[in-house]
N, C-alpha and C positions, 0 to 999 in steps of 0.2 A: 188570511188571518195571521201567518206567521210573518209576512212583509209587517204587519201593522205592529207584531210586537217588535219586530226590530228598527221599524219606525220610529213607534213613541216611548224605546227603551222602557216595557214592560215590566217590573219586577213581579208581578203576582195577579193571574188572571184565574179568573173562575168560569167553567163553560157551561148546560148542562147540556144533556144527552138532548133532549127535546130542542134545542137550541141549534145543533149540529144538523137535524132532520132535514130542511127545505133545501140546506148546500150541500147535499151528497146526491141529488139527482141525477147528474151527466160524472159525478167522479169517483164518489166513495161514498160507505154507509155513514153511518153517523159515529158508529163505534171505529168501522176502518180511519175514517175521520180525525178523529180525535186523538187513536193512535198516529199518524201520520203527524197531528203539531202536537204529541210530545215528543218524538224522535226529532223533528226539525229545530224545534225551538231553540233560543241559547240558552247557556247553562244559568246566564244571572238572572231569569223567570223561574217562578215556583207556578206551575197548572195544579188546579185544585179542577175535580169534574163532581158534578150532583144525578143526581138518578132516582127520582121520586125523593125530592128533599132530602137524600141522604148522601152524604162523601163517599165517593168510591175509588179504586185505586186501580189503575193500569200495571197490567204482569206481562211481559212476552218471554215466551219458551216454547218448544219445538215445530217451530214455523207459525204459530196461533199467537192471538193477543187473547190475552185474560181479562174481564172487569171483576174486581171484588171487593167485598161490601169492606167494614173494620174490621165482623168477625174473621174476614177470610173465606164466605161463601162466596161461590165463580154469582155473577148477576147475568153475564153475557162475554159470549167470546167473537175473533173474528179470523178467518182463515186466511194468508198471504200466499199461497198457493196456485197457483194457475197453469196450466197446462193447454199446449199446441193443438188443432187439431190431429200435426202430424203426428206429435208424440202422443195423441189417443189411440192411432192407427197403429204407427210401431209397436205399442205397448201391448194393445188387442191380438195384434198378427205380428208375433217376433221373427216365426218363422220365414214366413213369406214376404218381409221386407226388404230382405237383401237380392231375394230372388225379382221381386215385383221393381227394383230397382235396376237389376242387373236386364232383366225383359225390354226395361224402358228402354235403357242404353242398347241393345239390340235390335226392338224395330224401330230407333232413330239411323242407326245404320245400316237398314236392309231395304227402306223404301222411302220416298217423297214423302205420299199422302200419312203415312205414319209420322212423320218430322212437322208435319202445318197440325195435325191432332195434339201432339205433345204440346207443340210452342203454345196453342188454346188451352190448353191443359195448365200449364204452366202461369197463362196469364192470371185466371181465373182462383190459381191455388192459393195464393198470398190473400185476396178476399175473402175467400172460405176460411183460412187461420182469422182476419180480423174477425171476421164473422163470428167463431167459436169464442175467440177468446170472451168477444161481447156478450155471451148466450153464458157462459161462464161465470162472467162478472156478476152479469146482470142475476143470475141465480143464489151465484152467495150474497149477492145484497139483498135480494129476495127474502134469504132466510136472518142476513141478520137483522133486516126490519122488522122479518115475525117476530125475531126475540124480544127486539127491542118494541114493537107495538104490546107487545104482552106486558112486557114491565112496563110500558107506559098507560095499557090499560089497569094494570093491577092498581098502578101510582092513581091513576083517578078516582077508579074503585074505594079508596084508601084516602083520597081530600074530599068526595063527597061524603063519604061517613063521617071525616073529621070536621064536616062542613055543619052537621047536625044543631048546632049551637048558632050560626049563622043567622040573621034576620030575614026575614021574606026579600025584602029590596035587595042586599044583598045574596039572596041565593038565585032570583034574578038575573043579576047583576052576573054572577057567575057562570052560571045555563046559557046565557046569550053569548058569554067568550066559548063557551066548551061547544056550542052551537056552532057557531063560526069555525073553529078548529076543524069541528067534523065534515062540513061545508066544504074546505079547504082541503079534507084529508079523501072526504068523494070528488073531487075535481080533481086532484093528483092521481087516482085509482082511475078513473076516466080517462084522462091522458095515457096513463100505464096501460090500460088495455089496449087504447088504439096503438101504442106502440109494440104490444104485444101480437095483435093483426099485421101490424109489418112485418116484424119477426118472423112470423107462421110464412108470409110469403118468400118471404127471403129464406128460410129455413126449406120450404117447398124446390128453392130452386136449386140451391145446394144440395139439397137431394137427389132431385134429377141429374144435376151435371154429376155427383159423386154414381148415380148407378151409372152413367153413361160409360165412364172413364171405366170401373169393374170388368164392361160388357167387354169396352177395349180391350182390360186386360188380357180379360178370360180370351180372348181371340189369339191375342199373342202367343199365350201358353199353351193354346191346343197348335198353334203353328210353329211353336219351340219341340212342342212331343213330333210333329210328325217330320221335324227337321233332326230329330236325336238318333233313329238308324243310318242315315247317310252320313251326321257328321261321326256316330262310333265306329262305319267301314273307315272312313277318312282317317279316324285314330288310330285302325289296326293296321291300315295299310302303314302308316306314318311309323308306327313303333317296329312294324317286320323292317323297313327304309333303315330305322336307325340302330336295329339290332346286324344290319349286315354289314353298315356305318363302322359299326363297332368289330367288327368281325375281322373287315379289311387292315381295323387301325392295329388291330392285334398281330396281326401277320406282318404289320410292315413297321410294328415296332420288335419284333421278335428277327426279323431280318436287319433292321438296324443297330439292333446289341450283336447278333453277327459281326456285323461289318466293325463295331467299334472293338470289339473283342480281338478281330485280324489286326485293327488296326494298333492295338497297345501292343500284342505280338510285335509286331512289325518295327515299333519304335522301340522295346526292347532289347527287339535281335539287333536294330542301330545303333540302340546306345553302345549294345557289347561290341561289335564290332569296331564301334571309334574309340572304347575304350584298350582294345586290343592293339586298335591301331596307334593308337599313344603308346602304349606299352612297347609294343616293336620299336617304336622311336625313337623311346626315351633304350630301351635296350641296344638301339643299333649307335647312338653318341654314346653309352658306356663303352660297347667296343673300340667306336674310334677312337674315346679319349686314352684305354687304355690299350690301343696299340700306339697312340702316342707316344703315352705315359713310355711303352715298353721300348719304346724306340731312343728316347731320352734313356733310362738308363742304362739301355744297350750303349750309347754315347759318354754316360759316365762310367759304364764299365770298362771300355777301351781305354779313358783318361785315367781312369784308378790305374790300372792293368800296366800304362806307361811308367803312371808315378812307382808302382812296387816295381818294375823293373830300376826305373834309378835308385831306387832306393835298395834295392837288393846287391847295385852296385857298389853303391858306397858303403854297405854295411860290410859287406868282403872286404871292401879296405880299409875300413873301423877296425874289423876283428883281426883283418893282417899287422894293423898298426896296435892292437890290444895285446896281441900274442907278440909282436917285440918286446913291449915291456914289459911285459910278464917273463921273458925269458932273465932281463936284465936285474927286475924288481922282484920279488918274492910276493906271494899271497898275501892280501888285506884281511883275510876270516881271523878273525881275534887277535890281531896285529896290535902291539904294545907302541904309539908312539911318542913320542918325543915329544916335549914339552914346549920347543919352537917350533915344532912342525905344528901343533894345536895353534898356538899363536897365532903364528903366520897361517892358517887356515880359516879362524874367526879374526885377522887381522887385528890383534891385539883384543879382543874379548871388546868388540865395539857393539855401542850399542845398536850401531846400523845392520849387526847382523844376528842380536838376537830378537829373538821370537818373543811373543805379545800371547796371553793364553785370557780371554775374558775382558781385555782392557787393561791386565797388570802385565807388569814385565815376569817374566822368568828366567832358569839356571839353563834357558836352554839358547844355542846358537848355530843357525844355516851356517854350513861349511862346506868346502869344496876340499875334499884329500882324495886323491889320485883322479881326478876326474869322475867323481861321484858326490853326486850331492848328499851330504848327510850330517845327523843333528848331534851335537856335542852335548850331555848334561854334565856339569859340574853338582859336584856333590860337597854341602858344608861338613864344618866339624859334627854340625847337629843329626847330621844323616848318618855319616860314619865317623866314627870316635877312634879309630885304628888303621893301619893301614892293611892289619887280617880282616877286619869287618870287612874293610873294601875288598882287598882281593878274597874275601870269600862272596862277597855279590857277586863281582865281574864273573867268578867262576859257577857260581848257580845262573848266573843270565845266560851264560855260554851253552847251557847244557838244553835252555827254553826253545827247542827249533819244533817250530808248530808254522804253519800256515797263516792263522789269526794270531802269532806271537810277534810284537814288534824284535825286529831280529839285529842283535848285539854285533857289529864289524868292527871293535876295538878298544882300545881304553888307554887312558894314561897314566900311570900311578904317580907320579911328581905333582902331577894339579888333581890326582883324585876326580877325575871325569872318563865319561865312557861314552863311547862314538857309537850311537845305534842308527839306522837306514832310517832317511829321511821322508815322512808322510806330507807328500803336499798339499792335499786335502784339509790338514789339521785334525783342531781335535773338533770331537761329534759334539761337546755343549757348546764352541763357538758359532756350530751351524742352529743347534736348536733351539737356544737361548740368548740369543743376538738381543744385545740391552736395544738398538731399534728395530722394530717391524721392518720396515724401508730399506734397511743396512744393506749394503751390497752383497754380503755375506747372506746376509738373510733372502737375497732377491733372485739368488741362486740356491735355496733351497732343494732337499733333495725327495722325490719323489717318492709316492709309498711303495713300486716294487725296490729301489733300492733302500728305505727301511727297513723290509722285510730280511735283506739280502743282510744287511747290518746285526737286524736282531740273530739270524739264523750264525751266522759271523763269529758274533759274540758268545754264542750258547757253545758253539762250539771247541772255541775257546778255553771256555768256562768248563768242559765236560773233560780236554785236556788236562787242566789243570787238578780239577779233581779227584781221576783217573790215574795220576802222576803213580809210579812205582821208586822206591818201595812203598812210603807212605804220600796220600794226596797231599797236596798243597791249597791252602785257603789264598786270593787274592788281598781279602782284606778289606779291599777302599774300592768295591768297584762302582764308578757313575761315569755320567757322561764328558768328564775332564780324561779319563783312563782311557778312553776310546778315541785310537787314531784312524784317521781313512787316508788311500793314497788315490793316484791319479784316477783311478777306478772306482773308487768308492768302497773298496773292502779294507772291512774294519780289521784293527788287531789291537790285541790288550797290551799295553804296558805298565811299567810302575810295581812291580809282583814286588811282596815281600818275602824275605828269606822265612820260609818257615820253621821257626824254633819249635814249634809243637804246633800241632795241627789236631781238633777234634769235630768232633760234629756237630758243634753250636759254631764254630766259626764256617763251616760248608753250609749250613741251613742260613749264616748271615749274608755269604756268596746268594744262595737263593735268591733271598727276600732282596738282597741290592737287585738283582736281575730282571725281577718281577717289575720294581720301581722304575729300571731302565726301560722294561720293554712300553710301562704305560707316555712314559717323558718322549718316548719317540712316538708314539699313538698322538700323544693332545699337542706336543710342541710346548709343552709349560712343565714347571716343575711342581707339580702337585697331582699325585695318584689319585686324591680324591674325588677327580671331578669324571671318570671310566668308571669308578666301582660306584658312585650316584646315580653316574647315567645308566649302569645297565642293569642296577636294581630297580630304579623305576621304571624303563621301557628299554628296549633294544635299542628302538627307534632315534631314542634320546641320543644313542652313541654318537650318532650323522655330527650333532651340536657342537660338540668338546673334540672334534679332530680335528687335526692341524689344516687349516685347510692350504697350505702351501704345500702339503704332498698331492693336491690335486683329487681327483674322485677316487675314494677309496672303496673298492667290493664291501658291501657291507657286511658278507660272510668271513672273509677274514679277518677286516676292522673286527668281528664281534671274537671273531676265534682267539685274536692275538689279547684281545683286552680279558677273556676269561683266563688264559695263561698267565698275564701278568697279575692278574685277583687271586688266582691260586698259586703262587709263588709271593703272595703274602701274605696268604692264608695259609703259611707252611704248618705251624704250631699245630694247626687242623690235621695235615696230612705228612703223620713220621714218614711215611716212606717214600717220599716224594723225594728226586735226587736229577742230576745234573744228563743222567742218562737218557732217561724218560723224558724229558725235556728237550732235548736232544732229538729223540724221535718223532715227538710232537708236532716242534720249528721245521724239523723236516718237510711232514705232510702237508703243513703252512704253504713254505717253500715252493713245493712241487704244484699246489693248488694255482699259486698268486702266477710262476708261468704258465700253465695251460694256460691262465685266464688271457693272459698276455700275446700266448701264439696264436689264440684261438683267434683273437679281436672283440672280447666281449667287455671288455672295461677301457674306457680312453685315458689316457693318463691327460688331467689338468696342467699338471707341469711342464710348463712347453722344455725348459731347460734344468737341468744341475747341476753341481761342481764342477763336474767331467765337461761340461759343455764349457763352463766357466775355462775351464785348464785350456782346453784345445781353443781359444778363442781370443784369450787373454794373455797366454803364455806360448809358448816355443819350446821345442826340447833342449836340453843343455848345449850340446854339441852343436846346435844352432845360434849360441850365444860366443862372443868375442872373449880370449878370457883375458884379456884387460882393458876394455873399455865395458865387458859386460853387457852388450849390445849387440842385437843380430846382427850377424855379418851380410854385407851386400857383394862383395867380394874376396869369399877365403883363399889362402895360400897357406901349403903347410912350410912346415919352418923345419929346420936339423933336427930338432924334436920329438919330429911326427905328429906336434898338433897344428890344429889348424888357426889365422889369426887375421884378426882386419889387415889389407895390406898395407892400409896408412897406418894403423897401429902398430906392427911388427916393424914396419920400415922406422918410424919414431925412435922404437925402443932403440935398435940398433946403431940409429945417428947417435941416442946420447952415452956412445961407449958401452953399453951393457954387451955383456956374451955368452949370459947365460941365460937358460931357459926362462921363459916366466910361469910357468907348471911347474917342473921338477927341480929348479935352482942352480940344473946341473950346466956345467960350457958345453956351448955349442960347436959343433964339430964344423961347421962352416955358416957362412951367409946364404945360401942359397935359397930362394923362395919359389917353390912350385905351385904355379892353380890348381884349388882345389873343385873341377867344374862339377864334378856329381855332386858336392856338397852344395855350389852354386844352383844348381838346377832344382834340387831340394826344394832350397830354401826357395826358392823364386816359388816354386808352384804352391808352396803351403801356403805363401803372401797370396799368392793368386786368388785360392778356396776361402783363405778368409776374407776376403774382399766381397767374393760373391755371395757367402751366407751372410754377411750385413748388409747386403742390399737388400 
């Protein structure tokens, strides 16, 4: 029926129940039926169904089909439901399903004749399901034909009453079709029975095979009970097996954390012993290197040891040749000279021999009077207005004899200039204020314990002058132009001014400049501000803002010198604060920054300074020609007692000169004697500087 609607492109079929009857013998009921082509059907068909001349409507819900009238009365239902014989059996016996399967599988593998029963077993069980399923079917179509013969007997019931209006011929006419049907409806009932005698036989046999296979069972599980004491000894013996299993594995895992326990031991005591044994190693190259080490300056201590013997030598014939002239010359200490002897000293006031202080020229000139080097200042009208102003400075400069005092050797009153000892270092802003970073000045920088030594220098200085009796003296101007260093690096003030009146707003202004010094040597800049920022916001901070050309500074006294220079301009804060205490202070500075030094607990960054610059770059005087002004490579002294290139002295000599070129004075004769200890000198200090530039 459903091929034929999609055949002849059906739009709208009508069936009725009574219709459906004769084709659901071998398949479906008539209601199963009918529900079957309306699910089939396509959607562009409308199924209408009748059931005793009235429309009735297909419903399906929870596995059932519905028939209902327009009210919504059910007319007949149909069940879709079916079930296995197995799954009657599982469902029956839940219990003994798993067991009656597991038995199977056990006497297939315990004997032959049990395995040819099953596979009979087996053949015969798939007929037994078709079997049931049929006996199933065949039941609910059973029942839904009663429904439906009932509603279709009611339906007759109901057209022969309606029939009562009918003709005789025609009711006839109708008896003989309902004749017929019934004819039809006991010949189908006939057929049904004899198929229900088959049934019955076929269900007889099924039977008998279903007890047969039970009896099997039931055999099996009495031969499973009397197989369950021997296999539970089998279990107990099996579990003691593996309880001793277990017993052994414990002892011989408990012997093998033993062994690995020895064994980390063991790699332990290893490691320490190879590390000891490195240790000894690396200790036994420290020895060698530093009996090396000691054998090398055992080496330079003999070559030192030579050089201060020559040098010990010629200094006796320095000071033999010193104390002649001093026999013949009179003392240089505050010596008044001449106003051509200045001249001829700076060689006419050239500019080749004065001095450069920041980049500008100054009143100041290298000179050479008596075989000492030292610096001439000229002084304007504007400095002194008198010739008492001046000689009352020369006479308070004369009286300044301090240690850190730049110290006065003479004066000349005709030019109004005064001869004080020459600082070859210069002054302390050209080292810390070099207009280049790069500057060769700047590149020999000086390291922070020779800062220290500077500041402590300076305070010192400063407490002298102070201290001064009868009344202190105020410097006035002091910064880092006022500050000279010599070959050494120790500082001394110059520049004092005459004290007309002195009070204690010009000592506290001393202070407050000192404070400002001590921080300008700290950063290497000229601004305090950037020490008293840094070390109210953090200590830490200070490391930032110090110079780092004095190389790693302890940060304990970096912090100690920067709180000194913040409270020394923070005087106003503290009346009592004075040049004394300060003094005492720098001291304990002092004292700290060498330990640190002896100890070897701070490296100094600065590999070189000044001092290094001097011995490296320069020569001592008396190593210089004094008229070509160039190391001698062969001295000879002359009628003089000094000593002179021999090509140079021999020169002077050819062009008629006969008098000295040091003292101006005639020479007592030509005679030229080698000077070899001077020679030998010079040769070894060329020597060492050779070797420390390599």
């Amino acid at each position: 029926m459903v091929d034929l609607i999609y055949g002849l492109k059906i739009n709208k079929l009508v069936i009725s129940l009574t219709f459906m009857k004769p084709s659901s013998w071998k398949s479906r009921s008539a209601i199963s039926g009918s529900f079957f082509v309306h699910r089939q059907k396509p959607e562009f068909c409308e199924l209408f169904i009748i059931c005793g001349g009235k429309l009735v409507f297909l419903r399906e819900g929870n596995n059932e089909g519905l028939i209902e009238d327009d009210q919504g009365i059910m007319v007949a239902k149909s069940r879709s439901m079916r079930q296995s014989f197995r799954d009657l059996v599982i469902k029956m016996f839940p219990e003994n399903s798993s067991k009656l399967l597991k038995n199977q599988s056990d006497l297939s593998s315990s004997s032959t004749s049990n395995i040819v029963e099953f596979d009979q077993w087996e053949k015969y069980k798939k007929e037994i399901d078709n079997y049931m399923c049929q006996l199933l079917s065949s039941n609910f179509e059973e029942i839904d034909d009663f429904v439906a013969d009932e509603i279709l007997h009611k339906n007759i019931i109901t057209e022969l009453v309606m029939a009562e209006n009918m003709t005789i011929q025609e009711k006839k006419e109708a008896l003989r079709i309902k004749f017929l049907e019934i004819k039809e409806a006991i010949q189908l009932s006939r057929e049904e029975a004899k198929s229900h005698v088959e049934g019955q036989a076929k269900a007889q046999w099924a039977i008998t095979l279903c007890t047969r296979r039970a009896e099997e069972i039931d055999g099996c599980i009495n031969d499973e009970l009397a197989r369950k004491p021997d296999l539970k000894r089998e279990l107990d013996t099996t579990k003691d097996e593996l309880s001793e299993l277990h017993t052994e594995v414990e002892v011989t895992k408990s012997k093998l954390s033993s062994i690995l326990e020895l064994q980390h031991e063991l790699s332990i005591k290893m490691q320490l012993s190879s590390v000891a044994r490195s240790r000894a190693e690396v200790q036994l190259e420290k020895v060698l290197k530093q009996r090396m080490d000691t054998v090398k300056e055992i080496e330079e201590f003999r070559g030192q040891r030579d050089v201060l013997r020559r040098r010990i030598t010629f200094c006796r014939e320095k000071d033999a040749i010193g104390n002649a002239s001093m026999l013949i010359e009179p003392r240089l200490e505050y010596k008044e000279f001449s106003a051509a002897e200045i001249r001829t000293a700076t060689d006419g006031f050239s500019n080749l021999m004065r001095l450069k202080s920041g980049g500008d020229w100054t009143d100041v000139y290298k000179a050479k009077l008596h075989h000492t080097s030292v610096a001439i200042k000229l002084y304007s009208s504007a400095d002194v207005d008198s010739e008492d102003t001046f000689l009352a400075k020369v006479k308070f400069l004369s009286l300044m004899r301090h240690p850190h005092m730049l110290s006065m050797i003479g004066y000349c009153s005709e030019l109004r200039c005064i001869v004080f000892e020459y600082m070859h270092n210069g002054c302390l802003r050209d080292i810390l204020f070099s207009g280049t970073r790069g500057s060769k000045r700047r590149n020999y920088g000086l390291n922070w314990q020779a800062r220290i030594c500077i500041v402590a220098n300076v305070c010192t200085g400063l407490c002298f002058l102070h201290r001064a009796k009868p009344r202190p003296v105020a410097h006035g101007n002091l910064n880092p132009s006022k500050i000279l260093l010599d070959r050494n690096n120790m500082a001394k003030i110059y520049d004092v001014r005459i004290p007309l009146s002195c009070d204690k707003s010009d000592l506290r202004s001393d202070i407050r400049a000192y404070g400002n010094l001590v921080l300008q040597i700290l950063t290497g800049r000229n601004w305090a501000g950037l020490v008293e920022e840094a070390i109210m916001m953090d200590q830490s901070k200070l490391i930032e803002v110090l110079d780092p050309m004095a190389g790693e500074w302890p940060l304990d006294i970096a912090l100690e010198l920067g709180r000194i220079g913040i409270k020394c301009l923070s005087i106003h804060e503290d009346k009592e604060l004075n040049m004394t205490n300060l003094a005492r202070e720098m001291e304990k500075v002092k004292k700290l920054a060498d330990e640190i030094v002896a100890n070897g607990e701070c490296v100094v960054a600065n590999g070189r300074n000044l001092d290094d610059h001097e011995d490296s770059t320069e020569f001592p005087n008396f190593f210089l020609c004094p008229i070509l002004q160039e190391v001698m490579k062969n001295p000879h002294v002359a009628a003089d007692g000094f000593s002179y290139e021999l090509e140079a002295i021999e020169e002077w000599l050819k062009n008629g000169r006969d008098t000295s070129p040091m003292t101006n004075l005639r020479l007592k004769g030509n005679l030229l004697t080698p000077n070899h200890s001077l020679r030998a000198l010079i040769q070894d200090s060329q020597k060492r500087q050779s070797t420390s530039t390599r």
